[in-house]
N, CA, C and O atoms as a Maestro MAE file, in Angstrom:
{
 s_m_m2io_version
 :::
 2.0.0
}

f_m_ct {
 s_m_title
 :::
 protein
 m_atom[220] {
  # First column is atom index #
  i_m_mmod_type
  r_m_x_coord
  r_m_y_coord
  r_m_z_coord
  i_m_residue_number
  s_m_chain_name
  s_m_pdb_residue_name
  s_m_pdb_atom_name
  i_m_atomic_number
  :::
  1 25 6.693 100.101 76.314 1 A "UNK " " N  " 7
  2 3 6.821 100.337 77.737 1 A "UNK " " CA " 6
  3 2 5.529 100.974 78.237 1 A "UNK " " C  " 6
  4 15 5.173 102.109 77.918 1 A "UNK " " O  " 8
  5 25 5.018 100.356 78.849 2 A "UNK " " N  " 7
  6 3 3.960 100.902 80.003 2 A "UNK " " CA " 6
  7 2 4.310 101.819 81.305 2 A "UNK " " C  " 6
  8 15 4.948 101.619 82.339 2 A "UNK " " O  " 8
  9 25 3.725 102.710 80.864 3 A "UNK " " N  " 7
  10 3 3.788 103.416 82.559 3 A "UNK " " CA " 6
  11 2 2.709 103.719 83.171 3 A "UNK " " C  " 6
  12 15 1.983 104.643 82.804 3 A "UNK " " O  " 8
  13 25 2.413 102.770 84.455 4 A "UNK " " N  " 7
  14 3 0.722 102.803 85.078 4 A "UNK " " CA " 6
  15 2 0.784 103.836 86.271 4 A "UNK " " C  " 6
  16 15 1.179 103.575 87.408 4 A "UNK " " O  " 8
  17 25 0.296 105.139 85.782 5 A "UNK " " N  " 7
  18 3 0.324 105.995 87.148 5 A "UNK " " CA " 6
  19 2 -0.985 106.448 88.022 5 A "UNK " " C  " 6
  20 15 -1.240 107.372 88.795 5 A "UNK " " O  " 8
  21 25 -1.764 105.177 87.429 6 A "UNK " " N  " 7
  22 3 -3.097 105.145 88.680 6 A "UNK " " CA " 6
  23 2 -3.092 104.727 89.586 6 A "UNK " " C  " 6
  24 15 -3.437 103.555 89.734 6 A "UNK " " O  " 8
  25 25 -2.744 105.409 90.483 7 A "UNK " " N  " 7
  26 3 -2.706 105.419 91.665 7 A "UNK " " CA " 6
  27 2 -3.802 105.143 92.850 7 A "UNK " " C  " 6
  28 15 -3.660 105.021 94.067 7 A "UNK " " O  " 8
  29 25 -5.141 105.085 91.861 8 A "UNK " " N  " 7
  30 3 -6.011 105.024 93.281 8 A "UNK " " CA " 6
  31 2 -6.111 106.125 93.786 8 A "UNK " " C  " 6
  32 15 -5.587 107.191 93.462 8 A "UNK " " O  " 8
  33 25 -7.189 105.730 95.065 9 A "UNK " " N  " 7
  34 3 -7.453 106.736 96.065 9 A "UNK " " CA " 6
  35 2 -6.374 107.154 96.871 9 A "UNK " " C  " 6
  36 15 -6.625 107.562 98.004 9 A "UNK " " O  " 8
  37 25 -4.824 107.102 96.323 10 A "UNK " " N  " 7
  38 3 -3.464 106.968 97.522 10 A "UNK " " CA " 6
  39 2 -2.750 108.542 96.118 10 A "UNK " " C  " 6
  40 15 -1.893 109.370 96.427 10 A "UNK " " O  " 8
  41 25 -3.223 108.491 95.188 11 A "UNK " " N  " 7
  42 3 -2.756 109.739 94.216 11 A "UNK " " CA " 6
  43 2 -1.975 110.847 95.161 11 A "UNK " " C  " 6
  44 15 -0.829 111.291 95.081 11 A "UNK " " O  " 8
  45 25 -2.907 111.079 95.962 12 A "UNK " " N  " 7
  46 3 -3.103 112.331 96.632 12 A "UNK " " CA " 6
  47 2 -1.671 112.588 97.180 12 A "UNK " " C  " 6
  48 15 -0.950 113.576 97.040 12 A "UNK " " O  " 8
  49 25 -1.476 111.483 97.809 13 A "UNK " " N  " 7
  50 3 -0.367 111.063 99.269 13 A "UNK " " CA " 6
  51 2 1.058 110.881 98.222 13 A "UNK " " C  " 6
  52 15 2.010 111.662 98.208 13 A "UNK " " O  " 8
  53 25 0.929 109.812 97.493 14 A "UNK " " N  " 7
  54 3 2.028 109.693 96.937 14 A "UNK " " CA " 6
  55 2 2.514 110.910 95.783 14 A "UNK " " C  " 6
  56 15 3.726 110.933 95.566 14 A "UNK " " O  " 8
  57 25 1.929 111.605 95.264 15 A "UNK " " N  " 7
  58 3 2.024 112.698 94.311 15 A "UNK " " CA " 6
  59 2 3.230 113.540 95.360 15 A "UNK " " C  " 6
  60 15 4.460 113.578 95.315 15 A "UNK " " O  " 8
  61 25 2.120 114.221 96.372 16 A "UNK " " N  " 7
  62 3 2.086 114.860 97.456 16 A "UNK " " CA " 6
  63 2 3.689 114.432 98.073 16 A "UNK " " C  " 6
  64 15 4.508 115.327 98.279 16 A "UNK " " O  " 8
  65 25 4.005 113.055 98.323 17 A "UNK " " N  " 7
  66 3 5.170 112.738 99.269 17 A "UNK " " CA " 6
  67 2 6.476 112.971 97.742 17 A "UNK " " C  " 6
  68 15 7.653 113.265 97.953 17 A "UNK " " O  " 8
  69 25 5.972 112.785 96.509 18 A "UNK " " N  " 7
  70 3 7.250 113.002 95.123 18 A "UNK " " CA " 6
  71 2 7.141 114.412 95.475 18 A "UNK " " C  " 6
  72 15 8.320 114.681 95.703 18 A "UNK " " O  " 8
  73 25 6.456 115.523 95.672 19 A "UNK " " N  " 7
  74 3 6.282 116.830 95.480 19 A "UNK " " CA " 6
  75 2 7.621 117.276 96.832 19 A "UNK " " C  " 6
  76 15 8.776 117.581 96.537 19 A "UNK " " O  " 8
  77 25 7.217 117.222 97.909 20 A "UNK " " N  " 7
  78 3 7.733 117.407 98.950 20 A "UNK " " CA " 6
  79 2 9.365 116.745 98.922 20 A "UNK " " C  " 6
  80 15 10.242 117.511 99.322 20 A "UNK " " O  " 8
  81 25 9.699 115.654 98.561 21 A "UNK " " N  " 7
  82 3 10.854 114.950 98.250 21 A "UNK " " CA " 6
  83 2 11.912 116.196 96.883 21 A "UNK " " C  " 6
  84 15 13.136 116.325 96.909 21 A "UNK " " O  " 8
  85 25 11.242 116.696 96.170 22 A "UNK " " N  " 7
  86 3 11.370 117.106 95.187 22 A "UNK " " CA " 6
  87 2 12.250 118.501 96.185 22 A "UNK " " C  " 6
  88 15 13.437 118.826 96.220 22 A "UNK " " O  " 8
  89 25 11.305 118.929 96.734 23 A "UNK " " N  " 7
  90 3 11.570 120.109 97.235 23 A "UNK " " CA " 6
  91 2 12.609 120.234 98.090 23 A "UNK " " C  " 6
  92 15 13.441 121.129 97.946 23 A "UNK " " O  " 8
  93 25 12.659 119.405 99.001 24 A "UNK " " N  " 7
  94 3 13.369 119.013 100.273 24 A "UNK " " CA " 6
  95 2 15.075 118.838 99.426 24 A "UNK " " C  " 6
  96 15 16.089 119.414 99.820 24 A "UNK " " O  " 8
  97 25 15.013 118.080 98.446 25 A "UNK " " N  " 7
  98 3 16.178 117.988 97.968 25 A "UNK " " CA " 6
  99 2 16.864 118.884 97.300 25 A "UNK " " C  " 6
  100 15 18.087 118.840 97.164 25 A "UNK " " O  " 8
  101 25 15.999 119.899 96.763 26 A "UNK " " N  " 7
  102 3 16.116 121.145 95.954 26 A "UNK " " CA " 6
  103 2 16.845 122.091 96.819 26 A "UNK " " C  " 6
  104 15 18.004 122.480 96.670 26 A "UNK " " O  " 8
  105 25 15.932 122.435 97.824 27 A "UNK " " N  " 7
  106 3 16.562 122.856 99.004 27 A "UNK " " CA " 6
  107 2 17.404 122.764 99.673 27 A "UNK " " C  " 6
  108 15 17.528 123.469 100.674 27 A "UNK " " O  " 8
  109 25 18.178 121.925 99.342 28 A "UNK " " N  " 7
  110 3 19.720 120.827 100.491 28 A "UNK " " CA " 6
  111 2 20.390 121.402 99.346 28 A "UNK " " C  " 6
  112 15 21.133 122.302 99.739 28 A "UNK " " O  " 8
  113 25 20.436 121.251 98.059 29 A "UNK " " N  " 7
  114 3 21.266 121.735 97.322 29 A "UNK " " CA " 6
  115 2 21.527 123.353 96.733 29 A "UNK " " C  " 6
  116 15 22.497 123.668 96.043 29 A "UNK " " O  " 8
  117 25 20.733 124.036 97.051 30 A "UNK " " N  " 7
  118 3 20.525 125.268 96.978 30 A "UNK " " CA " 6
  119 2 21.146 126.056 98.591 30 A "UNK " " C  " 6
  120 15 21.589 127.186 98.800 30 A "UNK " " O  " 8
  121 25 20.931 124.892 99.498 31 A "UNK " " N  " 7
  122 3 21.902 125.419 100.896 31 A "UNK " " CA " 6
  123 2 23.138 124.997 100.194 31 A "UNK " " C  " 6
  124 15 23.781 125.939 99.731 31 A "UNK " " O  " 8
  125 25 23.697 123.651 99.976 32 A "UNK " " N  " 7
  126 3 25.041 123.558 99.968 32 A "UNK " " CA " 6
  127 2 26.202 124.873 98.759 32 A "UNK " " C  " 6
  128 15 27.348 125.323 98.742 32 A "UNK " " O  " 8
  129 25 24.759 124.981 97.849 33 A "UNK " " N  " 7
  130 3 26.079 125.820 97.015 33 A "UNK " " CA " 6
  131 2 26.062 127.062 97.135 33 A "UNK " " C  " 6
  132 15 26.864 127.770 96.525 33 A "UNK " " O  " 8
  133 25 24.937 127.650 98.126 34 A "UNK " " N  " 7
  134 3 25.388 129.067 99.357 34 A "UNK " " CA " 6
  135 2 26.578 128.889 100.152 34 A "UNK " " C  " 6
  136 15 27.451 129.739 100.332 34 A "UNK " " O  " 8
  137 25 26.535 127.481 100.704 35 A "UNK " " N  " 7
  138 3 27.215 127.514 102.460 35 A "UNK " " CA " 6
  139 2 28.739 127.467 101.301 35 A "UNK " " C  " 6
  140 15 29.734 128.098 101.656 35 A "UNK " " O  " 8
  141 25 28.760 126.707 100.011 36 A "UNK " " N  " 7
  142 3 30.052 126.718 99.451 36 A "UNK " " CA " 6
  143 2 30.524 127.760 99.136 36 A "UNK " " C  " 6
  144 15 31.693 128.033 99.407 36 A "UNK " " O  " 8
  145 25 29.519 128.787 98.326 37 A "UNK " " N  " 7
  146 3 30.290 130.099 98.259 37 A "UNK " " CA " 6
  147 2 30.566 130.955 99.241 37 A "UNK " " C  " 6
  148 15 31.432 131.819 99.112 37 A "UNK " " O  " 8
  149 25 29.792 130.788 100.421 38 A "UNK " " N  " 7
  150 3 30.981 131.466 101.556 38 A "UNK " " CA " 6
  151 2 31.281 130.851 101.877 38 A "UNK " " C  " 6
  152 15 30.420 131.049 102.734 38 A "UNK " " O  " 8
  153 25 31.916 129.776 102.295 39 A "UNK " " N  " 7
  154 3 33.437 129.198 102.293 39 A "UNK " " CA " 6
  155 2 34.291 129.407 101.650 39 A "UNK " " C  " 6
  156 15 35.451 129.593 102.017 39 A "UNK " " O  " 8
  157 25 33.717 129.416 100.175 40 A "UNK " " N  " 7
  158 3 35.405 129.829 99.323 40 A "UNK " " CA " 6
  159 2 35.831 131.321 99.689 40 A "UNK " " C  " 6
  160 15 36.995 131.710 99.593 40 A "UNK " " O  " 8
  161 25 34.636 132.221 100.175 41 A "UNK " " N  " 7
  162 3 35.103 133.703 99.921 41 A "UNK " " CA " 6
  163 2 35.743 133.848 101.426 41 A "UNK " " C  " 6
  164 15 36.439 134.838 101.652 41 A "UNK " " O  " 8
  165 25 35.575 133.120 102.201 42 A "UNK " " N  " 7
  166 3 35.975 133.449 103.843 42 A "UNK " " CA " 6
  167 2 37.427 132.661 103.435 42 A "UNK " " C  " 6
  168 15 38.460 132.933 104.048 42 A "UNK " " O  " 8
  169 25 37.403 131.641 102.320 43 A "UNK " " N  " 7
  170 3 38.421 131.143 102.455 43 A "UNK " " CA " 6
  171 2 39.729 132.083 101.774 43 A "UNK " " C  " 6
  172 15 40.896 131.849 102.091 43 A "UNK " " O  " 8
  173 25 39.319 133.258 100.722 44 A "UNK " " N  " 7
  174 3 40.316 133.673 99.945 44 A "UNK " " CA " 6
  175 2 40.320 134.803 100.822 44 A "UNK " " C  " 6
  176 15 41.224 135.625 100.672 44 A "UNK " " O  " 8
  177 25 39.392 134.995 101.784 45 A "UNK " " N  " 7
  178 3 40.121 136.142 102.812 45 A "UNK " " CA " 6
  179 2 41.131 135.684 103.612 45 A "UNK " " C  " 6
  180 15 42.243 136.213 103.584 45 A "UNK " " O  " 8
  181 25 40.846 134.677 104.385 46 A "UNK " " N  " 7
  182 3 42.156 134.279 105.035 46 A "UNK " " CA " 6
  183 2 43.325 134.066 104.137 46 A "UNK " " C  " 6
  184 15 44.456 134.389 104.502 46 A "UNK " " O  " 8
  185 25 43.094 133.543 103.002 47 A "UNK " " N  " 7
  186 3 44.385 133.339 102.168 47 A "UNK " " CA " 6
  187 2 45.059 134.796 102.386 47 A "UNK " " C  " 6
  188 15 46.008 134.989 103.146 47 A "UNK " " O  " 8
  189 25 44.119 136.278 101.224 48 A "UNK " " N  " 7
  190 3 44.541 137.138 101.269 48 A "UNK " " CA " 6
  191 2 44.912 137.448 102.529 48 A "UNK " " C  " 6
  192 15 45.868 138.179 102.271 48 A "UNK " " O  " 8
  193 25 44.814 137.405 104.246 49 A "UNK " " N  " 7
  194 3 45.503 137.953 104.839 49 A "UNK " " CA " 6
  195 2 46.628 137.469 105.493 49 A "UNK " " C  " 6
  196 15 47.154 138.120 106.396 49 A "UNK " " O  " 8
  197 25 47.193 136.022 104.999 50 A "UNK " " N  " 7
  198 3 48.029 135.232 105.321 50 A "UNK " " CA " 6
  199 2 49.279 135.616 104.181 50 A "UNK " " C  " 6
  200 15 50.495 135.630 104.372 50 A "UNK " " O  " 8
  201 25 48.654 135.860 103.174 51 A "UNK " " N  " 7
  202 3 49.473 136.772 102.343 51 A "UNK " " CA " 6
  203 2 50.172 137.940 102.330 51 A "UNK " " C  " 6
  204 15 51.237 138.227 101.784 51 A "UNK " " O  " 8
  205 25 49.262 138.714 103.158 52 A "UNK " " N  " 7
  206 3 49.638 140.361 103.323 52 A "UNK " " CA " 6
  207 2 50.748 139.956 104.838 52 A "UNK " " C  " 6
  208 15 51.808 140.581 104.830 52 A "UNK " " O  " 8
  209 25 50.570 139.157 105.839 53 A "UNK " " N  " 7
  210 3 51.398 138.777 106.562 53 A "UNK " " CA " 6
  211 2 52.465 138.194 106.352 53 A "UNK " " C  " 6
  212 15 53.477 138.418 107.015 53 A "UNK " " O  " 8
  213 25 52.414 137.535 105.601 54 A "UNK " " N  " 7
  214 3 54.081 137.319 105.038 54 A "UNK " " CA " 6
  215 2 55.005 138.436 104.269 54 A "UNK " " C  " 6
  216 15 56.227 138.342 104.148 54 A "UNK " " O  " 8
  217 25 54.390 139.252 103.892 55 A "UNK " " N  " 7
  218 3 55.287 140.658 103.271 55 A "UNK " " CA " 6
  219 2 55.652 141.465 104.332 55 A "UNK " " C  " 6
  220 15 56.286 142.500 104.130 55 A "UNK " " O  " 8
  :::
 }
 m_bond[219] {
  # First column is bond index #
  i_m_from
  i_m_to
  i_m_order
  :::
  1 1 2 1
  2 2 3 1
  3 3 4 2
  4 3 5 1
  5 5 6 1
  6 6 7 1
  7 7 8 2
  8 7 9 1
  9 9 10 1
  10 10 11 1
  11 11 12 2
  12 11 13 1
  13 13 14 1
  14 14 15 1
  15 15 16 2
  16 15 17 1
  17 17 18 1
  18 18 19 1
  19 19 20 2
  20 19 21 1
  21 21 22 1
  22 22 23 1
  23 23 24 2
  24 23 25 1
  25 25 26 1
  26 26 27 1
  27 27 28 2
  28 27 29 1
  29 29 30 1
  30 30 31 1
  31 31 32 2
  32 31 33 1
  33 33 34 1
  34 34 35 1
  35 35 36 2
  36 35 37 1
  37 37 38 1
  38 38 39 1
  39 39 40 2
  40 39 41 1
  41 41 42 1
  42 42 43 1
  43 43 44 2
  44 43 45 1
  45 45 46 1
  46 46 47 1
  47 47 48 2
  48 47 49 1
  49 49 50 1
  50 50 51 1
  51 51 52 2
  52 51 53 1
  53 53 54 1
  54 54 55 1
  55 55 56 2
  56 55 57 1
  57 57 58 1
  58 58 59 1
  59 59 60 2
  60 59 61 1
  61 61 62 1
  62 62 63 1
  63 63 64 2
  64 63 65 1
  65 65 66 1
  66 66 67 1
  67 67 68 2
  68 67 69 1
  69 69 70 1
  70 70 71 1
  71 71 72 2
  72 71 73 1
  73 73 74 1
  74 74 75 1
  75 75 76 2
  76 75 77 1
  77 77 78 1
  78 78 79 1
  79 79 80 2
  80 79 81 1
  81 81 82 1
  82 82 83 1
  83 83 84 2
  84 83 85 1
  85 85 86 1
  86 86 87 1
  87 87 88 2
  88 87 89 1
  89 89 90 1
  90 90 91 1
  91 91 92 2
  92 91 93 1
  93 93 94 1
  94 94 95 1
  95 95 96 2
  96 95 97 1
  97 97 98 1
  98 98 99 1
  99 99 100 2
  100 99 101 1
  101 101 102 1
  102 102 103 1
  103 103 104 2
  104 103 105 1
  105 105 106 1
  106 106 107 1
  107 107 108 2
  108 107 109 1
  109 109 110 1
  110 110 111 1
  111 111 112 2
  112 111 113 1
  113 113 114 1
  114 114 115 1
  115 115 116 2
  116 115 117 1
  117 117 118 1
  118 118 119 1
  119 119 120 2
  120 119 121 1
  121 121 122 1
  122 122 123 1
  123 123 124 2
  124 123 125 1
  125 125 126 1
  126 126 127 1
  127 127 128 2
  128 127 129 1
  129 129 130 1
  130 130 131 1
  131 131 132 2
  132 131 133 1
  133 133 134 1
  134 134 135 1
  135 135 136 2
  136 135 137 1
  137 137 138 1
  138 138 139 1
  139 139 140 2
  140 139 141 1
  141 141 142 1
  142 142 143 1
  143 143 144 2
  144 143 145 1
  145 145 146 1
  146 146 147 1
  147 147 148 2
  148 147 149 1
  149 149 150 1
  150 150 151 1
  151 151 152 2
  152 151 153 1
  153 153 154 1
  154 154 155 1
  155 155 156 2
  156 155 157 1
  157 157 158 1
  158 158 159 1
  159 159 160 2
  160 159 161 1
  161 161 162 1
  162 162 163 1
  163 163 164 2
  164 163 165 1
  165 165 166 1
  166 166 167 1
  167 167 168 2
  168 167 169 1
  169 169 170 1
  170 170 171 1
  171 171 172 2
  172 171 173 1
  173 173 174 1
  174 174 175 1
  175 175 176 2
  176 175 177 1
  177 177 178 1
  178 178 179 1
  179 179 180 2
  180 179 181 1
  181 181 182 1
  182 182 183 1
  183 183 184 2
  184 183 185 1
  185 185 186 1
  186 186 187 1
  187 187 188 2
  188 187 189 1
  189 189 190 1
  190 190 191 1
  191 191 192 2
  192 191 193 1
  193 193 194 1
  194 194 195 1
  195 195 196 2
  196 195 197 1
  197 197 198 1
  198 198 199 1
  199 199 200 2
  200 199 201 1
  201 201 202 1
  202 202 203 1
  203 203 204 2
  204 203 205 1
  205 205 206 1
  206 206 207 1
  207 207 208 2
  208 207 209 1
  209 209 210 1
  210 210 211 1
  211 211 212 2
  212 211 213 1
  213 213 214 1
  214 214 215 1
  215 215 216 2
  216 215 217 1
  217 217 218 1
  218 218 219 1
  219 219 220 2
  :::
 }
}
């Protein structure tokens, strides 16, 4: 298997646009499993006070 990663005078750009892609996605997932853990914890508060209201 060959892998040709000469890129030419375009290295720069395309390196550059994997780098940024890299990040961008890193980032979306590093928000989602914040925004998830407060959701679950806002969510076991309402549980807990839907709980304490029924007693």
């Amino acid at each position: 298997m060959h892998l040709d990663l000469d890129m030419g005078k375009y290295a720069v750009f395309v390196w550059g646009a994997y780098g940024a892609s890299v990040i961008a996605i890193g980032a979306l997932i590093l928000m989602s499993l914040r925004a998830n853990a407060t959701r679950r914890k806002q969510l076991e508060g309402l549980q807990a006070a839907a709980e304490d209201k029924r007693r």
